[in-house]
C-alpha positions as CSV (number, residue, x, y, z in Angstrom):
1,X,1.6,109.3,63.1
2,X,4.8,108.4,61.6
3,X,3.1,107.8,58.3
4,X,2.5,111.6,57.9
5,X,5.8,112.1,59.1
6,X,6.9,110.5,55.8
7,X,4.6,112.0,53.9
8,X,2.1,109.8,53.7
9,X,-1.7,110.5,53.6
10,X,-3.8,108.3,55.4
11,X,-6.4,106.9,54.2
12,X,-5.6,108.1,50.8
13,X,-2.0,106.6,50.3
14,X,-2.3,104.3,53.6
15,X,-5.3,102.4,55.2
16,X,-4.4,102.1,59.3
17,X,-6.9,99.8,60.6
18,X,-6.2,98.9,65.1
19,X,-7.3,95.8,67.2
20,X,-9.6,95.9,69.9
21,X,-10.9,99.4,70.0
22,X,-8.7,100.8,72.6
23,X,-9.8,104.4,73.8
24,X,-7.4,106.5,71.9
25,X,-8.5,105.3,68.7
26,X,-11.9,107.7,68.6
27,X,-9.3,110.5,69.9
28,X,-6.7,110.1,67.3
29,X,-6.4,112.6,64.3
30,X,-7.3,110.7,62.1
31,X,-9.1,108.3,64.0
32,X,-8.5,105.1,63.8
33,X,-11.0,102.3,62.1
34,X,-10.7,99.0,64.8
35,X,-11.9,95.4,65.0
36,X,-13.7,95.4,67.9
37,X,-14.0,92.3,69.9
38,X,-15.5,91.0,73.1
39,X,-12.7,91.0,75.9
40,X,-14.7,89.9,78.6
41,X,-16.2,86.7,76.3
42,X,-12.4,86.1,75.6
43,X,-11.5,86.4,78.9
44,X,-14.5,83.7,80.1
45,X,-14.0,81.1,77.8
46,X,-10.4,81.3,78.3
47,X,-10.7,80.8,82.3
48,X,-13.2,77.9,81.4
49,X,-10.7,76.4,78.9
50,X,-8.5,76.0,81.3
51,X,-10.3,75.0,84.2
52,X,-11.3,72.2,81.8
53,X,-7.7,71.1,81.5
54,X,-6.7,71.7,84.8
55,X,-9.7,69.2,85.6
56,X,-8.5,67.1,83.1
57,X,-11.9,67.0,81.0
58,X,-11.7,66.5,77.6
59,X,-11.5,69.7,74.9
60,X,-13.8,69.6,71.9
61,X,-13.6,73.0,70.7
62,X,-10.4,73.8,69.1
63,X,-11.7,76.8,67.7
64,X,-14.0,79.4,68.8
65,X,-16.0,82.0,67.6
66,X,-16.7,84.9,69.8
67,X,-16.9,87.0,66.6
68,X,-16.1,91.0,66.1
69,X,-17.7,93.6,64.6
70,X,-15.5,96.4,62.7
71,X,-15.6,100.0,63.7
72,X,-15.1,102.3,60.9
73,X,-13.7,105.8,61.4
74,X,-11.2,108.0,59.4
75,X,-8.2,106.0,59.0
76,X,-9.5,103.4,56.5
C-alpha cells in the first residue's frame, strides 16, 4: 500500500477502512475493514425508482435505508 511505502503503519499510524466489500479486501496484507452493503437491494429499488418516474407516479421516499453492516479485519 502506498501508506507503507511512506512509512506509515497501518492500523497503528493509519486506519484504511473500503466500500462495498470487494473481493481483494479479505486477500490484502493487511486486509482491509469494509462497509458492506446490499448491491442487489440497491440495484432493485433503484430500477423501481425509476420505473416510478418513467411512469410518472409520484416519489415519496427521498431517502432510503437499505442499511450496511461493517466488516472488520486488519486495517482498522
Amino acid at each position: 500500500m502506498e501508506a507503507e511505502s511512506r512509512g506509515l503503519r497501518i492500523p497503528h499510524d493509519l486506519a484504511v477502512i473500503g466500500f462495498g466489500d470487494l473481493d481483494f479486501a479479505a486477500s490484502n496484507r493487511p486486509s482491509i475493514t469494509t462497509v458492506s452493503v446490499d448491491r442487489r437491494a440497491i440495484g432493485q429499488r433503484a430500477a423501481t425508482l425509476l420505473a416510478d418516474r418513467i411512469e410518472q407516479k409520484p416519489c415519496a421516499e427521498a431517502i432510503v435505508d437499505i442499511g450496511f453492516h461493517l466488516i472488520e479485519r486488519e486495517s482498522a
